[in-house]
N, C-alpha and C positions, 0 to 999 in steps of 0.2 A: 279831216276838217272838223269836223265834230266833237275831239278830242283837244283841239287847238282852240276850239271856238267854248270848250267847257274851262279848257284851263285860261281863256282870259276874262271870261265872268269871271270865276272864281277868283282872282286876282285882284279884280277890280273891288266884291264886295270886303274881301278881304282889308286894301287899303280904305276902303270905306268905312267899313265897324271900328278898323284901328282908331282913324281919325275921328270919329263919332264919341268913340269912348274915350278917347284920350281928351277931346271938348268939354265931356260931361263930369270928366275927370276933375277938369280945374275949375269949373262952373260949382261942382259938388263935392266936396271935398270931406273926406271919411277920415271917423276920429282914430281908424285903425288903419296908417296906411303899408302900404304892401312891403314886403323885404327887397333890400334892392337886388335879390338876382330875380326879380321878380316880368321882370322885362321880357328878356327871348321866353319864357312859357307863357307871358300873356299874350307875344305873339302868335304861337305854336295855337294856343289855345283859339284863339280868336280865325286862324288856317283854318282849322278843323270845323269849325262852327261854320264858316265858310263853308266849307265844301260840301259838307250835311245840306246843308239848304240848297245849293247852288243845283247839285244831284235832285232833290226835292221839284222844286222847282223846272230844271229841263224834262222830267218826265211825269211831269202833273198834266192832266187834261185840262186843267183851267186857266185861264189870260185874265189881266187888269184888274181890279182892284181885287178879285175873288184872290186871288194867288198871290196880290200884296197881303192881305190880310192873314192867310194863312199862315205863309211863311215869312212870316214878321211875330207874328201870336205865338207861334210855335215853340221859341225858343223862352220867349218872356213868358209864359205861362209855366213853363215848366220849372224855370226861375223866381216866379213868383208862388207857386208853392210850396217850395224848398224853403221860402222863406217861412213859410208858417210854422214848416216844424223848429227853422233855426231861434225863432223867438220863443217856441217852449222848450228846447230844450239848451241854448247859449244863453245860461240865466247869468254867468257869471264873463262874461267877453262884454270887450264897450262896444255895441253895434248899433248905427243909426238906420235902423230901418225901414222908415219913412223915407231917408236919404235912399236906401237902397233901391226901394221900392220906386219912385219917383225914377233914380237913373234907369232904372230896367226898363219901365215903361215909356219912357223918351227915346231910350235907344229903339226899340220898337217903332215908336213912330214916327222917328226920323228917317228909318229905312224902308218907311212904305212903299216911296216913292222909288226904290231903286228895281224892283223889280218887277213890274210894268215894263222897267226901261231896258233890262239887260235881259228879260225873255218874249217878246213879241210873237207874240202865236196867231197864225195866220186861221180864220174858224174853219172847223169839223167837226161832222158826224161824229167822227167817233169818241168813246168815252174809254175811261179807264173802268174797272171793274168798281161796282159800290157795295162796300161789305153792308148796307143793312138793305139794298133792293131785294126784292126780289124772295124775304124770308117772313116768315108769320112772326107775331109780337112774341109768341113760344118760342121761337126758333132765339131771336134776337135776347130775348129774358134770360136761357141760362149760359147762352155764351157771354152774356154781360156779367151775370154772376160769378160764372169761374173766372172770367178774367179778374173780374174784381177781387175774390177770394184770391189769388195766385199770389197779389201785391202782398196784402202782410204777412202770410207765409213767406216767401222769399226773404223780406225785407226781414222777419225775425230770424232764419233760417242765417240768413247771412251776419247779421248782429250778433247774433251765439259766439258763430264760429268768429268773428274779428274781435269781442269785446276781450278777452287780453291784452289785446296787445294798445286798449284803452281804454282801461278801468281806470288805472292814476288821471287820464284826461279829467274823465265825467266822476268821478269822487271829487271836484272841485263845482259841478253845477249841478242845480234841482234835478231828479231826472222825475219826470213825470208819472203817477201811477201806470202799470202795466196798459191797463184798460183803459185809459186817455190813449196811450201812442198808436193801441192796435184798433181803435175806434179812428182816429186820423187818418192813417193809412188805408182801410176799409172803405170810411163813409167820407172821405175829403181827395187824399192823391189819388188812391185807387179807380175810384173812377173818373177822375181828371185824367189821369195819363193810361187809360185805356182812351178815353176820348182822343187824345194825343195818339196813338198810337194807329187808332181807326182811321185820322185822318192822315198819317203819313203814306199807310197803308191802300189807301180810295187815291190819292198823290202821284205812288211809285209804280201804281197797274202793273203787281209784278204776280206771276202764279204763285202758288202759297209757301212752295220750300225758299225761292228765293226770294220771294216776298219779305217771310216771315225773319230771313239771315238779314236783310238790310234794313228791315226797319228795327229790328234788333240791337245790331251794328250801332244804325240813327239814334235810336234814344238812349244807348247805351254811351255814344258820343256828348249830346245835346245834354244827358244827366247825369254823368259820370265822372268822363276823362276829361271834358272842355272845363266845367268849370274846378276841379279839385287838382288838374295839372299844373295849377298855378302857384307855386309857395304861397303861404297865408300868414297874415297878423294874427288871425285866429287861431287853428290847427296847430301843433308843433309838426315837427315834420314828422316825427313816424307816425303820428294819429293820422294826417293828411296822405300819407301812401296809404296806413291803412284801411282809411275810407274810400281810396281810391281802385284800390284792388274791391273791397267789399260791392261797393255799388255799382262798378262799372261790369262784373259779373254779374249780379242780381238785376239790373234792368237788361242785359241782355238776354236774360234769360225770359224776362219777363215778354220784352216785344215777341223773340219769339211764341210763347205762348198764344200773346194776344192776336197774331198774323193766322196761327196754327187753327186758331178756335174759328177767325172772323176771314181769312182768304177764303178764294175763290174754291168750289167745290169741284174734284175732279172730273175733268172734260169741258170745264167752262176756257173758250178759249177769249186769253186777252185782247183789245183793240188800243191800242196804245199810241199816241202818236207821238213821233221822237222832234225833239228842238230840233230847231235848224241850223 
């Protein structure tokens, strides 16, 4: 029942965002618009975003607005600072980013409302585990730090290894001094998306190995494969696999980190309550 009852949320939010974006789509109209096999991966893609949330969502301890919020934010934030680096460093691509920015943010709050409606949690006691209860401002300071640190290590880690196979790309745009990109990542995503992470992680009340593999999985989905599985007016296509392979490793690697440093301490046992 349970399985039945996840795959037709799932289904539901899914025609949902479809139609939402496909709204905003012809309300907002981009000066780069998509390739046309671009269709079945927007929807593949938009599945996927689905079911990340839909997951999220059934085994969050929160109900009504707290868990509209959440996971509505969720996604648009992490899409909203992807944008930051794309405007320093697509110096040479036509991108409306204001445009962008706007639909992101509307897609967001358009789907507030849906999930109130499709997770109805009747109240309990019980909570999911909270990665900052329970620990000294010490305890919380250097697990924030290494997570933070993890980000532009990884992210240059993994730019090393992919930048052949797109030098010809970025030899056509500014690419920003060294120390601008690793200052971004550091002092802007870095700790953005460990916040992102913390809260998926306080969401899925899961122990820390398999905690740390699904929120991993999640932001590795939510920043990765969802949005770069899509053909691009941007990307050519091998730049666009290669980013895709690049980032969809490097934030997996990253949640798990950030689960690793910030889950539950062995012997803490979880109180979870499952949808209904």
């Amino acid at each position: 029942m349970k399985t039945r009852a996840l795959a037709t949320r799932v289904l539901v939010t899914w025609v949902y965002l479809v139609a939402v974006q496909a709204m905003l789509g012809m309300l907002i109209t981009s000066p780069t618009p998509p390739p046309e096999n671009a269709g079945p991966w927007f929807l593949l893609s938009n599945f996927l975003v689905a079911l990340v949330l839909c997951l999220l969502a059934m085994r969050s301890d929160w109900g009504g607005a707290r868990l509209a919020v959440a996971v509505s934010g969720i996604p648009a934030i992490i899409m909203l600072t992807n944008y930051l680096e794309g405007i320093i460093f697509l110096t040479g691509v036509t991108i409306d980013w204001p445009k962008e920015v706007l639909r992101t943010c509307l897609v967001s709050v358009l789907t507030l409302p849906l999930w109130p409606l499709l997770f109805r949690k009747p109240g309990t006691s019980q909570n999911n585990f909270r990665p900052l209860a329970g620990r000294t401002v010490k305890e919380r300071l250097w697990r924030f730090v290494l997570a933070d640190l993890a980000y532009p290590v990884l992210y240059f880690m993994a730019g090393v290894l992919v930048f052949p196979f797109v030098r010809d790309f970025y030899a056509t745009q500014t690419i920003p001094p060294v120390g601008l990109v690793f200052a971004l990542q550091l002092v802007v995503r870095g700790p953005i998306y460990v916040g992102v992470c913390l809260v998926m992680t306080r969401m899925l009340g899961l122990a820390r190995l398999p905690g740390a593999a699904a929120v991993g999985a999640a932001f590795a989905t939510l920043n990765g494969i969802a949005p770069l599985i899509i053909p691009s007016g941007v990307f050519p296509e091998p730049v666009r696999w290669a980013h895709f392979i690049e980032v969809t490793i490097s934030n997996l690697i990253f949640g798990l980190i950030v689960v690793w440093l910030w889950g539950p301490p062995n012997g803490v046992k979880q109180m979870v309550r499952q949808a209904a």
